[in-house]
N, C-alpha and C positions, 0 to 999 in steps of 0.2 A: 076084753081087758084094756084097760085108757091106755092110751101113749103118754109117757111122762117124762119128765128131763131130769138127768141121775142127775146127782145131789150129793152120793153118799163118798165121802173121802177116797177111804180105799175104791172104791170100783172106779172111779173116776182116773185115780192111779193108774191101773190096772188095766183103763182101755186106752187111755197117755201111751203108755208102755208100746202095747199093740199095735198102736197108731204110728208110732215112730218108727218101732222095727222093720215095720212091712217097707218104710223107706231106706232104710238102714240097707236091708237086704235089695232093697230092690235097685240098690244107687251102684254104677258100674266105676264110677271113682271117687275117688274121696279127696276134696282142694282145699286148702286150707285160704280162708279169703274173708277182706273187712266187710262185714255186711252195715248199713248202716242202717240206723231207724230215729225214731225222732227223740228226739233228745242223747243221742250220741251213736258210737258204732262200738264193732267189737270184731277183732279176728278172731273165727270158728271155724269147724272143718263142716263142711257142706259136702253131700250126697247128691253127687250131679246122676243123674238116670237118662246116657243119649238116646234111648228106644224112647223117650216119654217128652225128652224137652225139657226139663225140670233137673233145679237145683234144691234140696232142703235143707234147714240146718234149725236144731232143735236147742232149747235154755229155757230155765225157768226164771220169773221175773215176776218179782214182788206177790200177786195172791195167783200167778196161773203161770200153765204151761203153755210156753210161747215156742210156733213151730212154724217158721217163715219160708216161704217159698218163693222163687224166682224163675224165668224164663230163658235168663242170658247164660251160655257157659259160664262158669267162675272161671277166673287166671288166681293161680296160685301170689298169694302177698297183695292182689287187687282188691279195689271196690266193686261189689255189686250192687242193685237197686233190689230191693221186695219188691213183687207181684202183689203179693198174698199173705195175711197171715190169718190162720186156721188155731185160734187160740182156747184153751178150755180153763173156764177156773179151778183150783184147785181142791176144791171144797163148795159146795151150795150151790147156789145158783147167783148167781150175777150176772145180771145183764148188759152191764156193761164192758163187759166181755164178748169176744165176735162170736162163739162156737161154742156148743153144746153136744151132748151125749144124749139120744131120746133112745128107750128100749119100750116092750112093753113085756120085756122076760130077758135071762139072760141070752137069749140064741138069736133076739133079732136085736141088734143097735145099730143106730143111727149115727153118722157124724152131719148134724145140721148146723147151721151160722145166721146168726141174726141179722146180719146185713151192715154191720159195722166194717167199713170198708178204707175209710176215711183215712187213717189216721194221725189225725188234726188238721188236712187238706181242704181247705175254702171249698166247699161246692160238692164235695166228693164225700158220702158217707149214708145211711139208710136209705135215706128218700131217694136221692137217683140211683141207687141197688133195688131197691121197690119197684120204680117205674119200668127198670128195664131189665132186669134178671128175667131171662127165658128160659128159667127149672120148673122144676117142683114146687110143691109149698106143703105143707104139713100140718096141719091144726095138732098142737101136743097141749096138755097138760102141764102148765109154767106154775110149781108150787100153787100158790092160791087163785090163781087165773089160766086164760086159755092164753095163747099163744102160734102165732102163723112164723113159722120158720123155715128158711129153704133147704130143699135136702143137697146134703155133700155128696155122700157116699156111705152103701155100707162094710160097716166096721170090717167083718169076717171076710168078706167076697172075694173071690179071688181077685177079681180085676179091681178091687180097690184103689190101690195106685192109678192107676190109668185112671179112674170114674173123679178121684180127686184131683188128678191133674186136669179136666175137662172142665173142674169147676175155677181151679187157678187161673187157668185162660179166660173163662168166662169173666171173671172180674176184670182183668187187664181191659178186655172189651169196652166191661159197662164205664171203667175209670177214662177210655179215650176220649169216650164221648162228652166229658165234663167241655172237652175242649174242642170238641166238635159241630157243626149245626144239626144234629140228629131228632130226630121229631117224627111226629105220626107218619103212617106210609099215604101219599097224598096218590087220589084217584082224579079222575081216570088216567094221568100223565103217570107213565112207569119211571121209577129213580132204581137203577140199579145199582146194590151194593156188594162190593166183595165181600164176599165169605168170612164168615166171624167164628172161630171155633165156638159151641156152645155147650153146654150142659146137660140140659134134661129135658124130661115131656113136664105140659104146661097144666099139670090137674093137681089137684088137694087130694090128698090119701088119710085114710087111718092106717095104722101100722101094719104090713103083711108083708108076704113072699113080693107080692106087686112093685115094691118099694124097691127093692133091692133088683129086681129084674129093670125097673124103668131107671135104675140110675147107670143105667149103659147106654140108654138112649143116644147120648153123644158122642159115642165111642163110634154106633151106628152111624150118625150123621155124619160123623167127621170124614170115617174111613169110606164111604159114600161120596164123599165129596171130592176126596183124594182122588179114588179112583177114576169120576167123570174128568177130572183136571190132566187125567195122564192120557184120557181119552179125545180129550183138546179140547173140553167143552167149558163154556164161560159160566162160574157155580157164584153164588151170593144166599146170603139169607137176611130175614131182618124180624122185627121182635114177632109178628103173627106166622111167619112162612121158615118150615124148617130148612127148606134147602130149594132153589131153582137154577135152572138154565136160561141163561137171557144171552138176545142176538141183536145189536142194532135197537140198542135201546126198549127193546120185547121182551115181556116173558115167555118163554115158549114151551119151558117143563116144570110144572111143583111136584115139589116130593112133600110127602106127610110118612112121619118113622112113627115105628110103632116098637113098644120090645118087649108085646106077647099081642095073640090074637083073641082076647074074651070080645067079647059081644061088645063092652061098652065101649073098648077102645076100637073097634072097627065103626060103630056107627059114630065115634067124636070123629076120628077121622076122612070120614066121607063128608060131615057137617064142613069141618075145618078146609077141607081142598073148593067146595062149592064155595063158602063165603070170601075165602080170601083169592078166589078166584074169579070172585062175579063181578066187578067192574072193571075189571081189563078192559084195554083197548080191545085187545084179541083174545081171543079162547085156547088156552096151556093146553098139552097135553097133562093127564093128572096121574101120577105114580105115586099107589099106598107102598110103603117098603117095610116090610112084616117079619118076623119069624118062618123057618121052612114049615113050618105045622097047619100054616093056615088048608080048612077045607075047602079042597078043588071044586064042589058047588058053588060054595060063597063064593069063590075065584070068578068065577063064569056069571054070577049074579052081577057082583062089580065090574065085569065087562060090561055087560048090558047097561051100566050108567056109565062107562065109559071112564072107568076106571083101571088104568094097569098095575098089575101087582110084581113089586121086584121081592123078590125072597131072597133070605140070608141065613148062612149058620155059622157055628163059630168055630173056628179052629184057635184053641190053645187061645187067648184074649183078642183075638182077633176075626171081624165076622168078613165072612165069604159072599160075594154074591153073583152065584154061581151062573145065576139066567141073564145077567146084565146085558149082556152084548146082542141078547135076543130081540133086544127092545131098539128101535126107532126113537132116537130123541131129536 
């Protein structure tokens, strides 16, 4: 069945609704605060969420629903700045609108975004969202053409909130870099960078369970990443390497996430740790970090290329990793 981008009024409604509430509910206070945007502001009440970092605050405005996100606490009567805005049109398809709605049946949809980031910001809009968004991408069905759009989150999933708040920060990311010197990872000299919360894993899907599993990817990385930092170790990433350890200007550990264990994504991952590992000055130790399901054979296969495996599982939206401290980094 194609993947296609809803269109239809009501549904569209309907998963608006959805999409709000999950923040509605999921927000521990509610501040009333000026948010501003281009061409004016407005005082609204905003769903700040302290477990996620995130403020939202939802309005419709002229052909869409417009549902703006932010990073900073709000102050009650204050100005805040948008992150983010995750907007759907009301009706049809427009693309000149950030965000869409991709299903390919009622039970699997998607929240994706076109890469419209900008908005009206010199420098800041598609093209440097293209170059350097390290998600997803989705080939869908766009009315009369095809269509490459990055995935959000899905719709239903429990950890929705969290998987769209991964994608908020992500932009914040790729928007510093308008003002940054950020560019290709240059060999054999290592440039180490601080830790970027990220998004997702970096493959093309058609629509499945797979999609919805991989849009936790970052939740993975993140709380991965947290945890080596409490472990006192120095963590960075940059757009080919999901997460490493560097010392004295070294890489000494890559990590490659994964968030399920099929065949394809164990062999992309071993690809992925060899090439962005092969012109180091020095030789990383290399960590796949998987699902607890992976088979204890292929465990021991991946040994013998000299591969460690860190496993996780999830407690309530949050993944465990239970063997960490077993490991030598």
């Amino acid at each position: 069945m194609a993947v296609t981008v809803v269109d239809d009024r009501q549904a569209i409604k309907r998963y608006n609704g959805q999409f709000v509430d999950s923040f509605r509910k999921a927000g521990t206070r509610t501040i009333k605060a000026i948010v501003g945007y281009r061409g004016g502001s407005e005082l609204m009440p905003l769903y700040w969420n302290e477990h996620l970092g995130i403020w939202f605050g939802a309005s419709t405005a002229e052909r869409r629903y417009w549902n703006a996100f932010g990073t900073v606490e709000p102050r009650e009567g204050k100005g805040v700045s948008i992150s983010c805005e995750i907007n759907f049109p009301m009706e049809g398809i427009d693309r000149r609108i950030g965000a869409a709605f991709v299903s390919a049946d009622e039970r699997d949809v998607l929240i994706v975004h076109r890469g419209r980031i900008g908005g009206g910001r010199k420098g800041i809009g598609s093209e440097l969202f293209r170059d350097n968004f390290s998600g997803s991408w989705l080939v869908t069905q766009d009315a009369s053409r095809e269509s490459e759009v990055a995935v959000v989150g899905a719709l239903a999933a429990e950890r929705s909130p969290k998987q769209i708040a991964a994608f908020v920060r992500e932009v914040e990311r790729i928007k510093r870099l308008r003002n940054a010197s950020a560019g290709p990872f240059v060999q054999p000299q290592f440039q180490p960078n601080e830790f970027e919360k990220e998004h997702a894993g970096k493959r093309r899907y058609s629509l499945s369970r797979s999609i919805e599993a991989d849009c936790d990817h970052a939740i993975v990385v993140n709380a991965l990443r947290d945890k080596l930092a409490t472990m006192r170790y120095t963590v960075g990433n940059d757009r080919f390497r999901d997460l490493y350890i560097h010392k004295n200007g070294l890489l000494t550990c890559l990590f490659e996430a994964k968030s399920d264990t099929s065949t394809t994504n164990i062999y992309t991952a071993i690809g992925q740790l060899y090439l962005h590992s092969a012109n180091l000055p020095s030789r990383p130790k290399l960590f796949l970090v998987v699902p607890n399901d992976l088979d204890q054979d292929l465990e021991r296969k991946l040994a013998k290329l000299k591969i460690n495996v860190v496993r996780y599982s999830w407690a309530g939206d949050e993944p465990e990793f239970a063997t960490l401290c077993s490991h030598a980094f």
